[in-house]
VEXVOLUM-22312 format. One record per residue: residue in three letters; chain; z negated, y, x of N, C-alpha, C in turn. Coordinates in steps of 0.02 Angstrom, whole numbers, plus 50000, padded with zeros to 5 digits. Layout:
VEXVOLUM-22312
r,c,n.pz,n.py,n.px,ca.pz,ca.py,ca.px,c.pz,c.py,c.px
Ala,A,Z,Y,X,Z,Y,X,Z,Y,X
...
This chain:
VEXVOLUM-22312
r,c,n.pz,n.py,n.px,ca.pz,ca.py,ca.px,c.pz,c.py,c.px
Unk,A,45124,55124,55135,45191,55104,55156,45188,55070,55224
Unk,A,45222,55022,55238,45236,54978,55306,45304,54975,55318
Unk,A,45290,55011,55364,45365,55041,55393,45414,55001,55435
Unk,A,45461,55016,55419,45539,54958,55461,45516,54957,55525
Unk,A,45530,54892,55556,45515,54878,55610,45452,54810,55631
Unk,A,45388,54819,55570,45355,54778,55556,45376,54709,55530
Unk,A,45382,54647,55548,45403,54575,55535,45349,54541,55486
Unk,A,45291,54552,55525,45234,54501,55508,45171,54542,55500
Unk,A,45134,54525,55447,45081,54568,55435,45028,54510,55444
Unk,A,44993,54480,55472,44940,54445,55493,44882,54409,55451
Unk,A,44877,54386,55446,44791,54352,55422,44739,54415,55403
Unk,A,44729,54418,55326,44665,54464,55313,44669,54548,55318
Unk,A,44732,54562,55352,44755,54606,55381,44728,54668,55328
Unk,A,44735,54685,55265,44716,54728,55217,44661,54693,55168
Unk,A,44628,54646,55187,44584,54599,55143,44536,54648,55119
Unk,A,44544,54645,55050,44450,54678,54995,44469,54757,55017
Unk,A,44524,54781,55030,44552,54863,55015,44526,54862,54941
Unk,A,44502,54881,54921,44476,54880,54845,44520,54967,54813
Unk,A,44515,54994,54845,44540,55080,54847,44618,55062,54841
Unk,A,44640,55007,54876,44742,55022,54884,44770,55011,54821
Unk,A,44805,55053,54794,44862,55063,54728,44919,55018,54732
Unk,A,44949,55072,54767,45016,55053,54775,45040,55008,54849
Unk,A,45093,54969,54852,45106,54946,54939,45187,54953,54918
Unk,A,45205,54959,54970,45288,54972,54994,45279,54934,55069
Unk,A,45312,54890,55057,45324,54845,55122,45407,54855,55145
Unk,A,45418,54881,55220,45498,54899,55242,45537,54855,55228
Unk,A,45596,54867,55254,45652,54819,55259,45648,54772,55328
Unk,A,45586,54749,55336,45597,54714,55408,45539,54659,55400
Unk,A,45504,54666,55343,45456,54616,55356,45473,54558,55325
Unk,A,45451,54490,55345,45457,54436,55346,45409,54379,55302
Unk,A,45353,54411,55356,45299,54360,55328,45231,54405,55297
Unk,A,45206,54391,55254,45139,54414,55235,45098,54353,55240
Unk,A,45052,54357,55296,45003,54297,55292,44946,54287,55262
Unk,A,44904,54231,55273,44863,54222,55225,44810,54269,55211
Unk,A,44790,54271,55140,44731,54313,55121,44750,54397,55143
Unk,A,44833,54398,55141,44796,54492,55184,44786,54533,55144
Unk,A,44815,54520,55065,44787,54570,55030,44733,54560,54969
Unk,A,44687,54499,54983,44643,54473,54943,44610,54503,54900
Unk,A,44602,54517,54848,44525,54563,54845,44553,54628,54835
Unk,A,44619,54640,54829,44624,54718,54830,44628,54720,54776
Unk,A,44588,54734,54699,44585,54733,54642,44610,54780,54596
Unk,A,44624,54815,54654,44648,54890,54619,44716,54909,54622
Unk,A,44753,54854,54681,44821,54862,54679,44877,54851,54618
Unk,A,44897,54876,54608,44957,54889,54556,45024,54884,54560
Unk,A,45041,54903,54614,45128,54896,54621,45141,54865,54670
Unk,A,45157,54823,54675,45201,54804,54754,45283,54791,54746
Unk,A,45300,54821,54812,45375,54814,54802,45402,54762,54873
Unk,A,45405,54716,54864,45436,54658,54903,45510,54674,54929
Unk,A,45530,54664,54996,45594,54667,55009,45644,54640,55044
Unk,A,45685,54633,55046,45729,54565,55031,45738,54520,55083
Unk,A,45688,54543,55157,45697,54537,55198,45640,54463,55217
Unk,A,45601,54484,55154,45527,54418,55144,45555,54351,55136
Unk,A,45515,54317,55164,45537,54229,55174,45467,54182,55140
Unk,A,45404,54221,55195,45340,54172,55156,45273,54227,55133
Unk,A,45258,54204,55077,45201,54229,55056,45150,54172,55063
Unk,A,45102,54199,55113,45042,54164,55131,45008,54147,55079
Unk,A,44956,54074,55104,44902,54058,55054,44859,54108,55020
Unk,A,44851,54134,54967,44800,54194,54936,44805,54247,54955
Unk,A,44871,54264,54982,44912,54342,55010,44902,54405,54950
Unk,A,44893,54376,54890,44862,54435,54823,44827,54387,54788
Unk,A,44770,54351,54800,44734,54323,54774,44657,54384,54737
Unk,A,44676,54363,54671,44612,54423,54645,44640,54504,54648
Unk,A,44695,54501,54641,44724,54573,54635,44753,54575,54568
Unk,A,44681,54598,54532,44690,54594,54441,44708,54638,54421
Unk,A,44740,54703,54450,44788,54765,54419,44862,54738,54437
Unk,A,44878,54701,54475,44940,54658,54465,44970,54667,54388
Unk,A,45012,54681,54364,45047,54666,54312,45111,54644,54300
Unk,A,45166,54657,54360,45214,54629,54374,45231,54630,54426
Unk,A,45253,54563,54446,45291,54520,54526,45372,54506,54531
Unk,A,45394,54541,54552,45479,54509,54576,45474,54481,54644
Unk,A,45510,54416,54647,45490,54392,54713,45563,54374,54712
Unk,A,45596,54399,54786,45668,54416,54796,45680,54357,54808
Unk,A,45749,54364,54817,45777,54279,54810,45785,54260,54897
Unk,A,45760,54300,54943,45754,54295,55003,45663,54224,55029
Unk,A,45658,54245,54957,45576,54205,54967,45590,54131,54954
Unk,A,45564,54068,55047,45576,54015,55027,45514,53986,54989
Unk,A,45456,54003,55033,45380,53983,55011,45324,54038,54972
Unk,A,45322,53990,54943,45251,54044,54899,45182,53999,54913
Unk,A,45135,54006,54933,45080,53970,54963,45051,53984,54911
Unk,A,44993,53931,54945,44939,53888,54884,44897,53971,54882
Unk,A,44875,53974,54817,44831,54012,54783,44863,54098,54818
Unk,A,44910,54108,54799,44956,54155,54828,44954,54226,54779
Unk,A,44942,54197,54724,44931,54240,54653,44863,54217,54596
Unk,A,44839,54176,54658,44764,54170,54620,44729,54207,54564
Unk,A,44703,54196,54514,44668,54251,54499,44681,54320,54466
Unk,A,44747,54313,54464,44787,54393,54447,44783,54387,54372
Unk,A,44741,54394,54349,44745,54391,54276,44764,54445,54235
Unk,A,44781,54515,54275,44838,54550,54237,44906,54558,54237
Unk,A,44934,54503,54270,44989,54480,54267,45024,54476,54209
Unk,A,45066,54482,54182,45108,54474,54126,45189,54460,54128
Unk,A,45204,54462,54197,45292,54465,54184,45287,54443,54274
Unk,A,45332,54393,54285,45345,54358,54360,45408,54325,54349
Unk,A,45437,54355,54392,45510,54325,54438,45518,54302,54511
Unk,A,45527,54228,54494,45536,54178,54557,45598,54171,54573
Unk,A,45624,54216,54639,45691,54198,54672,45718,54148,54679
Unk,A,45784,54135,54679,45812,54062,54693,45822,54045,54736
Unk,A,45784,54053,54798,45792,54021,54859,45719,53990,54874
Unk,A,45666,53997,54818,45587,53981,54828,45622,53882,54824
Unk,A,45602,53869,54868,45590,53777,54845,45515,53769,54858
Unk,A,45471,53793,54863,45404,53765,54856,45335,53793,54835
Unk,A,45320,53791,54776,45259,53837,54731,45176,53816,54767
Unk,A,45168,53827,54799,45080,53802,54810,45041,53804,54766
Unk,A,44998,53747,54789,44944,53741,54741,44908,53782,54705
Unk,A,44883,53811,54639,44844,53859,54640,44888,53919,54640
Unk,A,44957,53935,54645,44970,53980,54664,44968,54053,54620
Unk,A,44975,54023,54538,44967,54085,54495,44914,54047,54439
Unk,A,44873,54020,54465,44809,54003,54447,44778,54051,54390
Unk,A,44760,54045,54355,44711,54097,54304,44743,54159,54299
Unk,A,44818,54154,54295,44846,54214,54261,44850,54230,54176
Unk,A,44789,54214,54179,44802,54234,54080,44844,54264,54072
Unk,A,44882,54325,54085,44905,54354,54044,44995,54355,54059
Unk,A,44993,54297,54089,45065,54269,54092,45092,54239,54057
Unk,A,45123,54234,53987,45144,54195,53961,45209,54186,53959
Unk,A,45266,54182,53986,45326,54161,54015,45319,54139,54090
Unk,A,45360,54093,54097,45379,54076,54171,45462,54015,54181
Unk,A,45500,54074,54235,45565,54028,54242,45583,53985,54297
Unk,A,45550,53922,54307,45585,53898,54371,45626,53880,54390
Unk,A,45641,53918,54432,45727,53908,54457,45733,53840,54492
Unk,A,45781,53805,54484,45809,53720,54518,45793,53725,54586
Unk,A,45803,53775,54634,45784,53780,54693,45724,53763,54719
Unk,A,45659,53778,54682,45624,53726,54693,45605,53654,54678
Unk,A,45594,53610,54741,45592,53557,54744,45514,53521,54734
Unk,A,45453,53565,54713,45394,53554,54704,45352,53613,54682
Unk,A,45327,53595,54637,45287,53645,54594,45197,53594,54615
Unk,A,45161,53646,54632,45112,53644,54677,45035,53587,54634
Unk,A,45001,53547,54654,44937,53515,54623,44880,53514,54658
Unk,A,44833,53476,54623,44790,53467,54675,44727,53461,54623
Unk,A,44670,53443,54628,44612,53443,54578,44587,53514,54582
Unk,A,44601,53539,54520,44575,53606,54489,44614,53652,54532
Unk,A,44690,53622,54539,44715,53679,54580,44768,53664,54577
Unk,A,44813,53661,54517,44868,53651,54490,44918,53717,54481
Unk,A,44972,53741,54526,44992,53803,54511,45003,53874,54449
Unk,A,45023,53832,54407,45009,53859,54351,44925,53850,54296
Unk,A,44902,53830,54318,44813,53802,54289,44794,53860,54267
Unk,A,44771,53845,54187,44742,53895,54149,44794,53956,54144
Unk,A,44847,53960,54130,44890,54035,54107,44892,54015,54039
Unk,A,44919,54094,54042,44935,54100,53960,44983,54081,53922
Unk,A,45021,54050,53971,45091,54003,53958,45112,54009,53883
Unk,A,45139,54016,53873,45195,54003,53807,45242,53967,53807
Unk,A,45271,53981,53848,45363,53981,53874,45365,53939,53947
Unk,A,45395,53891,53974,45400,53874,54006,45473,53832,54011
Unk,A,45513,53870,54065,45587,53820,54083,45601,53819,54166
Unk,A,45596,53714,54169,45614,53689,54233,45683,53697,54246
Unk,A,45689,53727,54299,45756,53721,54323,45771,53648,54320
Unk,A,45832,53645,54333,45888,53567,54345,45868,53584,54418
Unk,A,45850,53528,54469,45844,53525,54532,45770,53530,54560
Unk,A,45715,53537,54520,45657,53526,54518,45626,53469,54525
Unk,A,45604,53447,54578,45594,53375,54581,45525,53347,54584
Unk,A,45467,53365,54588,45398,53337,54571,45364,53405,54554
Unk,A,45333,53388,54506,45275,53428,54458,45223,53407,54481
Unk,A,45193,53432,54530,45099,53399,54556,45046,53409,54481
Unk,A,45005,53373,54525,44951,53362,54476,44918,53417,54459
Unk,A,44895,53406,54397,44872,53467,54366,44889,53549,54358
Unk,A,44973,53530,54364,45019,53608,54371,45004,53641,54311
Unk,A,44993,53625,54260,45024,53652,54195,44955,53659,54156
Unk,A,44902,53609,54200,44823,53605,54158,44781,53666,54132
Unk,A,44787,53649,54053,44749,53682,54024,44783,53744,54007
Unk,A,44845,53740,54004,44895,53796,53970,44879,53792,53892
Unk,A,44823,53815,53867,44839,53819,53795,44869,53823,53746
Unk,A,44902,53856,53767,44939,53889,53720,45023,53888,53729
Unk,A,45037,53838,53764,45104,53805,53788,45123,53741,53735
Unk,A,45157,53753,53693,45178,53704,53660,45253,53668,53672
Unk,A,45299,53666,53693,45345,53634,53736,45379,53666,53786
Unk,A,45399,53579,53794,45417,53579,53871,45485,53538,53893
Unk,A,45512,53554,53920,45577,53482,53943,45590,53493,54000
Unk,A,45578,53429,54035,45565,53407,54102,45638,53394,54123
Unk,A,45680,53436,54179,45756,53419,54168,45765,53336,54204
Unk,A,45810,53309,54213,45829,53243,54258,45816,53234,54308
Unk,A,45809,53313,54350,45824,53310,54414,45750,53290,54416
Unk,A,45692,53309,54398,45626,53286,54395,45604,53208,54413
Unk,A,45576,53195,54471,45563,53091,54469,45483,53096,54467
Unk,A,45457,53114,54475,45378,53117,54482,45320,53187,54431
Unk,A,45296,53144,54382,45273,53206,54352,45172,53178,54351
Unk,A,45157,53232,54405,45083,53202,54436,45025,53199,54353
Unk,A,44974,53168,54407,44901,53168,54357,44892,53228,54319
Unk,A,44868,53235,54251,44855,53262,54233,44897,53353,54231
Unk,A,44963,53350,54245,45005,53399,54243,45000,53427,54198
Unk,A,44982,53401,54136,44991,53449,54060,44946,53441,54027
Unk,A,44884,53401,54050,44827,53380,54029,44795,53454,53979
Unk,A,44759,53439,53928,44732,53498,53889,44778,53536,53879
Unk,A,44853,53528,53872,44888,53606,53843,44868,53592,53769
Unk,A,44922,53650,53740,44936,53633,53678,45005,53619,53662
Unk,A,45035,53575,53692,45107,53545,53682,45109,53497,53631
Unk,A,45141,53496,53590,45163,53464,53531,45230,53443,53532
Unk,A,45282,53454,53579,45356,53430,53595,45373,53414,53657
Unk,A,45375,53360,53685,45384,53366,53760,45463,53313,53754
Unk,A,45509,53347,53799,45549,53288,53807,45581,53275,53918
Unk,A,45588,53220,53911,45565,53201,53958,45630,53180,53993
Unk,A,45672,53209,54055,45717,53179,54081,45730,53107,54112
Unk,A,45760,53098,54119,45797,53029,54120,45798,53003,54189
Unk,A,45774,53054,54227,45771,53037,54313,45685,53032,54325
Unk,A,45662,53049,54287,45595,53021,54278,45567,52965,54295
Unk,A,45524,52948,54360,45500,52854,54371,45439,52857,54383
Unk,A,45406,52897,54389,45331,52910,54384,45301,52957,54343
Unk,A,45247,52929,54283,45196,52989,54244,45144,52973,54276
Unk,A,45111,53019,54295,45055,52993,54324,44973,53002,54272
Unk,A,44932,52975,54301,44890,52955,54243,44852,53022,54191
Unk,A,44852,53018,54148,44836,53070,54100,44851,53143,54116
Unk,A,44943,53133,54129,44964,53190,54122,44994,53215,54081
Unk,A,44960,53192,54008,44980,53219,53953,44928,53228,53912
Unk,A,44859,53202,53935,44795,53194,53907,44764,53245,53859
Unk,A,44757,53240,53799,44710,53289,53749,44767,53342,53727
Unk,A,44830,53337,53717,44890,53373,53720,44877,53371,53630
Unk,A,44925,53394,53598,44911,53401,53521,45002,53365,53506
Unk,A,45015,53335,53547,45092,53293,53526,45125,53266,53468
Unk,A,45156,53296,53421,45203,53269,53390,45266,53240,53392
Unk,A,45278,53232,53449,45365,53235,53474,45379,53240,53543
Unk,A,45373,53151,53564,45390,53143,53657,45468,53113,53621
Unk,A,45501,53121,53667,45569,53085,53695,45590,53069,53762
Unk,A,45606,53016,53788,45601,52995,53865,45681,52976,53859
């Protein structure tokens, strides 16, 4: 437990606790910075509170007893590789005040197959081999209205994701964003002015609409 009064929990601060279960963070903290709970593989519950704004770069990166994330609607940023690795993930809720997903951020969550993004964000995270959503177990996937660039390689290698609809509010949908899913229906909003190059590449498509 981290008790009221605490704001900011620091850089590395609980990094490779391999032993920690459970965390209860007070009603006063703010920021969790980068990497502090990296590596804690054994953690299981965390309870976020409403008082959180940014989750640092790889703040539960590799914390594969993870199984479910509520991230309060107090949360603006979620940093690159933030949920790295959590591949026992299965169930995540993104607040509506998040406008910005980092790169990498729920990276190799196999065992996520839903995800809702709320319009509030204005960028869902890319990058080569570090596309926010890259490699999940995706099934299900719905863009909020107010979502405005999909980076590169967000969605890469979602297998098992067969559609998708990109709302209006969307103008930029990067390299290789959906590259290797298994999408077979994509339809494509109308505020759309950039695809960028083979971001639909090796897809199993029966059915685009622009």
């Amino acid at each position: 437990t981290v008790g009221n009064g605490v704001t900011h929990i620091e850089e590395k601060a609980f990094n490779s606790c391999g032993n920690l279960v459970s965390l209860k963070l007070g009603n006063s903290v703010t920021v969790i910075g980068d990497e502090v709970f990296d590596g804690c593989d054994g953690l299981t519950s965390v309870n976020f509170p409403d008082s959180l704004t940014t989750i640092g770069d790889g703040a539960f990166r590799s914390c594969k007893g993870l199984t479910v994330v509520k991230i309060p609607d107090s949360v603006i940023s979620i940093g690159n590789g933030a949920f790295d690795g959590c591949d026992g993930l299965t169930s995540l809720k993104i607040g509506k005040s998040v406008s910005a997903i980092g790169a990498a951020a729920f990276r190799d969550c196999e065992g996520l197959t839903t995800v809702n993004i709320p319009g509030s964000v204005e960028y869902v995270g890319g990058g080569r081999l570090a596309g926010a959503f890259a490699r999940c177990g995706l099934t299900s996937v719905t863009i909020g209205y107010g979502v405005k660039e999909i980076g590169s390689r967000a969605f890469w290698a979602c297998h098992s994701l067969e559609d998708v609809a990109i709302p209006d509010s969307v103008t930029s949908i990067g390299e290789e964003a959906f590259s290797q899913c298994g999408l077979k229906n994509v339809t494509i909003g109308k505020g759309v002015k950039i695809i960028g190059k083979e971001a639909f590449d090796s897809c199993e498509l029966t059915n685009v609409t622009i």
